[in-house]
PDB file as gemmi writes it, atoms N, CA and C in Angstrom:
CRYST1    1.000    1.000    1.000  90.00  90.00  90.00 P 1                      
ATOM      1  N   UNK A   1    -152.380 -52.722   6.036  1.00  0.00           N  
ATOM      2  CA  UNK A   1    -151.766 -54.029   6.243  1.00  0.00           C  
ATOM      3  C   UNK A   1    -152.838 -55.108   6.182  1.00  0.00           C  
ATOM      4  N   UNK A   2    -152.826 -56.387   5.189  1.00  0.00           N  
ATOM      5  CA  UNK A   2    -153.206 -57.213   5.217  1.00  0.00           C  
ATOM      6  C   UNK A   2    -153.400 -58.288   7.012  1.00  0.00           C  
ATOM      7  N   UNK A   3    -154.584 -58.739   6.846  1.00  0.00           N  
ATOM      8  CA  UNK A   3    -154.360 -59.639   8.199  1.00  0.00           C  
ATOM      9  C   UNK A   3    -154.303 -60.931   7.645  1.00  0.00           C  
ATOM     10  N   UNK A   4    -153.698 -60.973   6.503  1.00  0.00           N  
ATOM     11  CA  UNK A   4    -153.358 -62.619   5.602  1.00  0.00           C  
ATOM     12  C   UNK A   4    -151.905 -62.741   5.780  1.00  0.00           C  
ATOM     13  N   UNK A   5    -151.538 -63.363   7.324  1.00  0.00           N  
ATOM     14  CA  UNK A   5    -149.933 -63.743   7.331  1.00  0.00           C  
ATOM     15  C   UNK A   5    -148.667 -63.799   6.397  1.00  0.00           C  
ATOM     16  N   UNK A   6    -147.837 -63.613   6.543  1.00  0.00           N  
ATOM     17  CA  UNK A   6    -146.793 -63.399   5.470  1.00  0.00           C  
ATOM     18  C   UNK A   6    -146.075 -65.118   5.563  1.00  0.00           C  
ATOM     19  N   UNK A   7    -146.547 -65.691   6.437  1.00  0.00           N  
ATOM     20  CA  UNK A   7    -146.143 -67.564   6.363  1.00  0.00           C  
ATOM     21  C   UNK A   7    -147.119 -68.139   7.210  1.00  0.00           C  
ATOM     22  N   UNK A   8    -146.631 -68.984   7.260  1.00  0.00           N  
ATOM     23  CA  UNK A   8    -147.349 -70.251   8.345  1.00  0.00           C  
ATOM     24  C   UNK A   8    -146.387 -71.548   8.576  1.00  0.00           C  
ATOM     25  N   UNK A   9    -146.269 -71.429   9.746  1.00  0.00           N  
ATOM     26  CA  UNK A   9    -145.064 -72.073  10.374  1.00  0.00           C  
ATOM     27  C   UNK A   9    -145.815 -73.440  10.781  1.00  0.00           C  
ATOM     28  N   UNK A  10    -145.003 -74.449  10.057  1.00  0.00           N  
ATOM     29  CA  UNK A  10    -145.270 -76.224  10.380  1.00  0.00           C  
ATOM     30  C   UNK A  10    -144.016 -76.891  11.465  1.00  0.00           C  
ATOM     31  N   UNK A  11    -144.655 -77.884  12.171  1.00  0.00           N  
ATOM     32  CA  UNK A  11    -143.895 -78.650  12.179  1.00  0.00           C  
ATOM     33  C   UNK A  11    -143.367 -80.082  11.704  1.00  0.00           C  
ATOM     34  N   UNK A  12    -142.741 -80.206  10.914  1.00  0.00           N  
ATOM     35  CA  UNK A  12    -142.218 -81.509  10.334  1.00  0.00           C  
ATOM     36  C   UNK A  12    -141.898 -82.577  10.762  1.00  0.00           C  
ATOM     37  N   UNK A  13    -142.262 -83.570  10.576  1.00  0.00           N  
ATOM     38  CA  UNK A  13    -141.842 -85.081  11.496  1.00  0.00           C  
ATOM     39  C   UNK A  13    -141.606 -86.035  10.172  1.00  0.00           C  
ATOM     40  N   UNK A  14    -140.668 -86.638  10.121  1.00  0.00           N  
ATOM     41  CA  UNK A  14    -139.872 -87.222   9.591  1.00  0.00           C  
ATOM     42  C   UNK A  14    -140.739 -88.417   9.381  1.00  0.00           C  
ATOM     43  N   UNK A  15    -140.786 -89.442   8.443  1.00  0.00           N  
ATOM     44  CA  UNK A  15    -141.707 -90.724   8.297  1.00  0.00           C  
ATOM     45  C   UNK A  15    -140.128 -92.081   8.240  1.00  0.00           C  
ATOM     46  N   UNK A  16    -141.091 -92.701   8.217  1.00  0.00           N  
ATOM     47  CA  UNK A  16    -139.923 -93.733   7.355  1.00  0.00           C  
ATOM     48  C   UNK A  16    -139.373 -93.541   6.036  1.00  0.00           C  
ATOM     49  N   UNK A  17    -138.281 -94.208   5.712  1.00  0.00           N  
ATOM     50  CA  UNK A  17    -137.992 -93.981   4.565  1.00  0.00           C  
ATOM     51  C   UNK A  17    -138.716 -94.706   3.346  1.00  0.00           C  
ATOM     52  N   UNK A  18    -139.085 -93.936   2.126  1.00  0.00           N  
ATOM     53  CA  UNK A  18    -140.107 -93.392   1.447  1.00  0.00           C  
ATOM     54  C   UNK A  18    -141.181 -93.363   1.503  1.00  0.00           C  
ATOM     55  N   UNK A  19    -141.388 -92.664   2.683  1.00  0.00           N  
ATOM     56  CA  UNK A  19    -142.863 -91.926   3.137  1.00  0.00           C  
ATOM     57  C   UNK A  19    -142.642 -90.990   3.044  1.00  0.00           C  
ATOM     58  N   UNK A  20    -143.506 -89.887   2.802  1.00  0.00           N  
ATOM     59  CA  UNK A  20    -143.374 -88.411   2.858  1.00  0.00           C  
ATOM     60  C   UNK A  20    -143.583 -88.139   4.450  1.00  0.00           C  
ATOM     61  N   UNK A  21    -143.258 -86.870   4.663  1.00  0.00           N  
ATOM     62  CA  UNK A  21    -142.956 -86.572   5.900  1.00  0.00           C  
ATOM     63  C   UNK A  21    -144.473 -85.638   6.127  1.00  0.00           C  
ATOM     64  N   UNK A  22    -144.125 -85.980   7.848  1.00  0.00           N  
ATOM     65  CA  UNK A  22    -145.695 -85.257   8.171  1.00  0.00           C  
ATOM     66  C   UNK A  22    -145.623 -84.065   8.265  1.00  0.00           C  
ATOM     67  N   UNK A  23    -146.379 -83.063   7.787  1.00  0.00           N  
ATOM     68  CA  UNK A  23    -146.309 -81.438   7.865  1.00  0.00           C  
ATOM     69  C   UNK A  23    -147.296 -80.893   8.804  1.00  0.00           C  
ATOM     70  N   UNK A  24    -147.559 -80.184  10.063  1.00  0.00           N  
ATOM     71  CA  UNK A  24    -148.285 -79.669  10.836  1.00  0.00           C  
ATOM     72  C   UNK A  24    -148.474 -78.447  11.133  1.00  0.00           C  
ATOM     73  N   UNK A  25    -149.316 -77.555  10.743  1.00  0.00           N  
ATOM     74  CA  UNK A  25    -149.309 -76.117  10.963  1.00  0.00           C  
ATOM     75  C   UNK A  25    -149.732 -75.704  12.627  1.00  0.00           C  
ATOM     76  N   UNK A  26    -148.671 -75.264  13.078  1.00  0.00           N  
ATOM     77  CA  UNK A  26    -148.868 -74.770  14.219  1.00  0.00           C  
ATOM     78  C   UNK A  26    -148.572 -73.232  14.273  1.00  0.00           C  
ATOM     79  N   UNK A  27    -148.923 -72.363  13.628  1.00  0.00           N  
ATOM     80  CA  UNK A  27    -148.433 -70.615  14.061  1.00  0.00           C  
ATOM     81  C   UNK A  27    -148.873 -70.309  12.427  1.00  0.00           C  
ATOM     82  N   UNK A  28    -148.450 -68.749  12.630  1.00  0.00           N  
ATOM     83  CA  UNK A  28    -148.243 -68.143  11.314  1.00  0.00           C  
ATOM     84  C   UNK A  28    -147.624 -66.754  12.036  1.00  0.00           C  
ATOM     85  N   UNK A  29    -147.153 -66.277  10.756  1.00  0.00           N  
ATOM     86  CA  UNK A  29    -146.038 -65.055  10.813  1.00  0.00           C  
ATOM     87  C   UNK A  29    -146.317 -63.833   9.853  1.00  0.00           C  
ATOM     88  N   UNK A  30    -146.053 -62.418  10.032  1.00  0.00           N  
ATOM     89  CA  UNK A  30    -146.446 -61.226   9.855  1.00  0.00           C  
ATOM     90  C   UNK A  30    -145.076 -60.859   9.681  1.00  0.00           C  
ATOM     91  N   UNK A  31    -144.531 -59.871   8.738  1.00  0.00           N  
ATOM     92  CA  UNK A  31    -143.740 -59.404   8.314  1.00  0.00           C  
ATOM     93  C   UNK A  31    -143.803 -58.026   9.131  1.00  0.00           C  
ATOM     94  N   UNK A  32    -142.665 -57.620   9.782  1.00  0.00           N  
ATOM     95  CA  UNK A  32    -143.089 -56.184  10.325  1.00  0.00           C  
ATOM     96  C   UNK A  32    -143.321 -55.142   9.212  1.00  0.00           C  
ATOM     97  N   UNK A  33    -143.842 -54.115   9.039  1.00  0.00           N  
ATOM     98  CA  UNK A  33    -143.821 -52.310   8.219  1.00  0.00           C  
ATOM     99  C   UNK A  33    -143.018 -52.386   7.555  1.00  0.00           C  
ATOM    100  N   UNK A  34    -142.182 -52.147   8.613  1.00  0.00           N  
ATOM    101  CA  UNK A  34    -140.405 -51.396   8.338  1.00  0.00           C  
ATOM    102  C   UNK A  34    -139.753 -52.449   7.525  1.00  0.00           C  
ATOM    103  N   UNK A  35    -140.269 -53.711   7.928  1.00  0.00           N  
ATOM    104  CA  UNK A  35    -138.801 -54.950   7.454  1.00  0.00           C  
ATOM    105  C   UNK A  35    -137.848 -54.474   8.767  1.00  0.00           C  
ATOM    106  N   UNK A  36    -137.269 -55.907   8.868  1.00  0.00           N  
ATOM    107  CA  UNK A  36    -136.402 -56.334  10.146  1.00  0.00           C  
ATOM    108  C   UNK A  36    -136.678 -56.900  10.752  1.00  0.00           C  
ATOM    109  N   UNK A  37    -138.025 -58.147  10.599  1.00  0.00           N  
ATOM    110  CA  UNK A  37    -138.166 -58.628  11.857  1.00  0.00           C  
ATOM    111  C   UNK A  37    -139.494 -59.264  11.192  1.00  0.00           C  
ATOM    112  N   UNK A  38    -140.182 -60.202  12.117  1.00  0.00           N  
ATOM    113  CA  UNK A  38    -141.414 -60.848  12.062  1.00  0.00           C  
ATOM    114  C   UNK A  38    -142.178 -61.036  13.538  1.00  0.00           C  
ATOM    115  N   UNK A  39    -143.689 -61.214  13.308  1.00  0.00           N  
ATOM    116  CA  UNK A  39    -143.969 -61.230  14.340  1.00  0.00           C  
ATOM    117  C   UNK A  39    -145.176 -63.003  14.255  1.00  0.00           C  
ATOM    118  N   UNK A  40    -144.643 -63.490  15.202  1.00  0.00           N  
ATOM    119  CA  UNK A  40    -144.730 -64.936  15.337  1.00  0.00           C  
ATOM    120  C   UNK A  40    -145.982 -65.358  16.279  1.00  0.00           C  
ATOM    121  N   UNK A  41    -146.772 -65.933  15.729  1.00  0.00           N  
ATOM    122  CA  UNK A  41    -148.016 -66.326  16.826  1.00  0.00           C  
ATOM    123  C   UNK A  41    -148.074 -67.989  16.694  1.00  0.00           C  
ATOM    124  N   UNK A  42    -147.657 -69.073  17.506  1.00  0.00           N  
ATOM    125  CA  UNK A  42    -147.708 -70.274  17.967  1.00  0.00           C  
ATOM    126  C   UNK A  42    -148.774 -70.940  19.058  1.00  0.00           C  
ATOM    127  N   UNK A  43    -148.942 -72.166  17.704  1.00  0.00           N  
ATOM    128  CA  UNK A  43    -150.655 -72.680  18.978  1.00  0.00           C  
ATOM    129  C   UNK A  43    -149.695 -73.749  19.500  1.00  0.00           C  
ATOM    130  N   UNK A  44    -148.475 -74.002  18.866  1.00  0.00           N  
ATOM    131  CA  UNK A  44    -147.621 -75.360  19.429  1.00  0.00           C  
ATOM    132  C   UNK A  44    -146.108 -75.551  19.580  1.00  0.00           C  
ATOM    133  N   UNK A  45    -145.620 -75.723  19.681  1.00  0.00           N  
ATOM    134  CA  UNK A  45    -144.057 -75.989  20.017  1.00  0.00           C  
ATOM    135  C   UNK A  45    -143.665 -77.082  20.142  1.00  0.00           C  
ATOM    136  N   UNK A  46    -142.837 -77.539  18.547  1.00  0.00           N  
ATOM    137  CA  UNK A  46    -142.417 -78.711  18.070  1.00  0.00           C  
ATOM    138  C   UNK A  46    -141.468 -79.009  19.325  1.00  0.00           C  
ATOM    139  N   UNK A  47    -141.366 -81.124  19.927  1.00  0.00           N  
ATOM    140  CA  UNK A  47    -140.276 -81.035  20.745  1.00  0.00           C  
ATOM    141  C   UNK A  47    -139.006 -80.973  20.141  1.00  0.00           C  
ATOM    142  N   UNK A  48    -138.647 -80.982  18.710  1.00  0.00           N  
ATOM    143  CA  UNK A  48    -137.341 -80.721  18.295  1.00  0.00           C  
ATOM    144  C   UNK A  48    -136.866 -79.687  18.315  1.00  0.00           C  
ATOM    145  N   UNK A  49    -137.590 -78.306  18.389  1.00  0.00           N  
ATOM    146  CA  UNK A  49    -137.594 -77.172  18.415  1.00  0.00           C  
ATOM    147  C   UNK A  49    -137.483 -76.554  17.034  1.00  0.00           C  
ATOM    148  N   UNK A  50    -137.914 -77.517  15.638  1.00  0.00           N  
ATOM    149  CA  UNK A  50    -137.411 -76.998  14.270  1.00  0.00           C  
ATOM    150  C   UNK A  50    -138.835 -76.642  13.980  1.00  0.00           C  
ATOM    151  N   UNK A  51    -139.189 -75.298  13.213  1.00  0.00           N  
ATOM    152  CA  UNK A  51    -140.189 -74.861  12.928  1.00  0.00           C  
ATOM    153  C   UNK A  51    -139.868 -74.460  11.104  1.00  0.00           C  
ATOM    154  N   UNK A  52    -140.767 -74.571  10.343  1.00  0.00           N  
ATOM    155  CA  UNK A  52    -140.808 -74.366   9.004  1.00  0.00           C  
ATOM    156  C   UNK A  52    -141.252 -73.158   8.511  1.00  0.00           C  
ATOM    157  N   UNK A  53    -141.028 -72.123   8.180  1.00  0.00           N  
ATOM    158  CA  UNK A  53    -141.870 -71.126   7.729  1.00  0.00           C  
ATOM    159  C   UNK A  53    -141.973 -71.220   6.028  1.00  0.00           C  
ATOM    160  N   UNK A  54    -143.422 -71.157   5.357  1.00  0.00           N  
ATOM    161  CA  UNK A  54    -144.007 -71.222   4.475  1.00  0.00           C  
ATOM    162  C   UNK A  54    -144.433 -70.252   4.255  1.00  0.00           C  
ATOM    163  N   UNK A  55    -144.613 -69.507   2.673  1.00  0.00           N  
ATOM    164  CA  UNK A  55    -145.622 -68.759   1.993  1.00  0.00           C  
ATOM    165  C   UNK A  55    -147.098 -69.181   2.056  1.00  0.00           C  
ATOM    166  N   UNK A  56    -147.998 -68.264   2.568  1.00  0.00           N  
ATOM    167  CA  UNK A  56    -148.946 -69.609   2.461  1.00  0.00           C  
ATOM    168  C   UNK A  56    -149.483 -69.760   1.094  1.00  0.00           C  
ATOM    169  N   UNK A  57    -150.309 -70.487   0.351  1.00  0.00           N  
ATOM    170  CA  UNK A  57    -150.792 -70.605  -0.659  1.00  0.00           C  
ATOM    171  C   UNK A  57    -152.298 -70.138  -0.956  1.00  0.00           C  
ATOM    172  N   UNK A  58    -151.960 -70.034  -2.577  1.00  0.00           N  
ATOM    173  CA  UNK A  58    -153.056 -68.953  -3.107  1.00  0.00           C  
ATOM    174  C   UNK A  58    -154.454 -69.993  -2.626  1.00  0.00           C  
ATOM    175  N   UNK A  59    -155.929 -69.329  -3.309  1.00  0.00           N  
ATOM    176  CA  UNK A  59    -157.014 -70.299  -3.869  1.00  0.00           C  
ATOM    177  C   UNK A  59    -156.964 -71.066  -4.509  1.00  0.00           C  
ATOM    178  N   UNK A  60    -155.562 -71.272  -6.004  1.00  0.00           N  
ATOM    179  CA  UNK A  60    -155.605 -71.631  -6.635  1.00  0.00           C  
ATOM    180  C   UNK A  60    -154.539 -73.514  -6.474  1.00  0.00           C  
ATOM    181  N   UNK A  61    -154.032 -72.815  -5.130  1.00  0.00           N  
ATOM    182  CA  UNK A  61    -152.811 -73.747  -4.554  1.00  0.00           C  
ATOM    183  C   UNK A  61    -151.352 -73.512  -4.765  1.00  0.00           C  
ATOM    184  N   UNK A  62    -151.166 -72.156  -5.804  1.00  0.00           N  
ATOM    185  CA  UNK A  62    -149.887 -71.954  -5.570  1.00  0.00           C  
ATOM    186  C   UNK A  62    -148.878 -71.000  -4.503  1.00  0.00           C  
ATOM    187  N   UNK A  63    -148.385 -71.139  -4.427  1.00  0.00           N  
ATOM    188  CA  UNK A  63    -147.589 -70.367  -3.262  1.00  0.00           C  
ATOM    189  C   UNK A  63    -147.454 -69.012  -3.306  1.00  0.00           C  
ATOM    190  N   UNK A  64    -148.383 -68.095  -2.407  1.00  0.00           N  
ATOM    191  CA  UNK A  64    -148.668 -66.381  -2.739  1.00  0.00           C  
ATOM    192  C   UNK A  64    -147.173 -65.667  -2.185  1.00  0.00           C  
ATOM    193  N   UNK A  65    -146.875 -64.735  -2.775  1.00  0.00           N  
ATOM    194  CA  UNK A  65    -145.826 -63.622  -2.790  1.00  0.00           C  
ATOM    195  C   UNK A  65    -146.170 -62.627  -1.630  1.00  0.00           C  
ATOM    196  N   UNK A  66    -144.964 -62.301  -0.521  1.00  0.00           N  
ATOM    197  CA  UNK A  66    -145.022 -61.752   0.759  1.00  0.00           C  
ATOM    198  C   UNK A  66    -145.407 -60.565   0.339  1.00  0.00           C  
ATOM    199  N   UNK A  67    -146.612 -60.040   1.346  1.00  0.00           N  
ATOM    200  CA  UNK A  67    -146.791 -58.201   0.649  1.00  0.00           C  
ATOM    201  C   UNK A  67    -146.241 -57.288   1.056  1.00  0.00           C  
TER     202      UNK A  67                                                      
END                                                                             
């Protein structure tokens, strides 16, 4: 098993309108063995309670494929 997370969980905050929105990485996530489940490690806890999970991205900047 890789120790290169299977995401990385942001939290999103909304800007004004046409601003892009703010993206904040707080956690990342591990795919269990088996499949069924993930296992979640958080440095923060959005107060909206909405969390984003992401692929994270290659060296190259594109978005890497779960292993």
């Amino acid at each position: 098993m890789s120790n290169k997370p299977s995401f990385i969980a942001y939290a999103v905050r909304q800007r004004a309108e046409g601003e892009k929105a703010n993206w904040t990485a707080i956690g990342v996530a591990w795919a269990h063995k088996k499949g069924g489940g993930f296992n979640v490690e958080l440095e923060a806890t959005p107060l909206d309670g909405r969390i984003v999970l992401m692929p994270p991205k290659d060296d190259d900047g594109s978005d890497s494929a779960s292993d």
